[in-house]
C-alpha positions, 0 to 999 in steps of 0.5 A, a space after each residue: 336842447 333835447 331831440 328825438 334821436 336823444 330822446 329815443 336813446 334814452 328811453 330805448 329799452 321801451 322798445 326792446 324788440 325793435 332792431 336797434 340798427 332801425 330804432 331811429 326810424 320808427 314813426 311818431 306814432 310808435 314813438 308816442 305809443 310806446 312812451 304813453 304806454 310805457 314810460 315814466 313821467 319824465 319820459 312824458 314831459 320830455 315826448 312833450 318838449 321833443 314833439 310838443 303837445 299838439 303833436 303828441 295829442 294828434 298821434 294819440 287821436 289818429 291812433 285811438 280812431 283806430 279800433 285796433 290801438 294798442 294803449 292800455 285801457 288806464 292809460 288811453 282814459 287817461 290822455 284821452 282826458 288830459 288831452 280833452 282838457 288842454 288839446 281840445 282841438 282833436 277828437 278823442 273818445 
């Protein structure tokens, strides 16, 4: 069974300027961000299992929301369609 912590240990060089001492303290939304910006796609099915899709897409509505997020414009059309498509229950633009 997988788990955040694990999760966060395997993919911990995505978060290279992060105190590694505090690195299980970041929040879900960073966590979210920095696996849809830069992970594989592994790395995606596993913040799906770990997290779940819903709460993946709600992170990803909340932060997009934001006119300051930090997704790459290819990665946030992306989601923003894939979520449309099978979370549709969020709002994204």
């Amino acid at each position: 069974m997988d788990n955040r912590a694990n999760l966060i240990t395997s993919y911990q060089q995505l978060f290279w300027y992060f105190d590694k001492s505090k690195l299980h303290n970041i929040s879900d939304a960073v966590l979210v961000e920095f696996i849809l910006n830069y992970g594989d796609m592994e790395a995606v099915k596993r913040l799906f299992e770990v997290l779940g899709k819903e709460a993946v897409a709600k992170e990803f509505s909340k932060t997009i929301q934001n006119h300051r997020s930090n997704y790459f414009p290819q990665v946030k059309n992306f989601f923003n369609l894939y979520f449309q498509k099978y979370v549709p229950q969020y709002p994204f633009s």
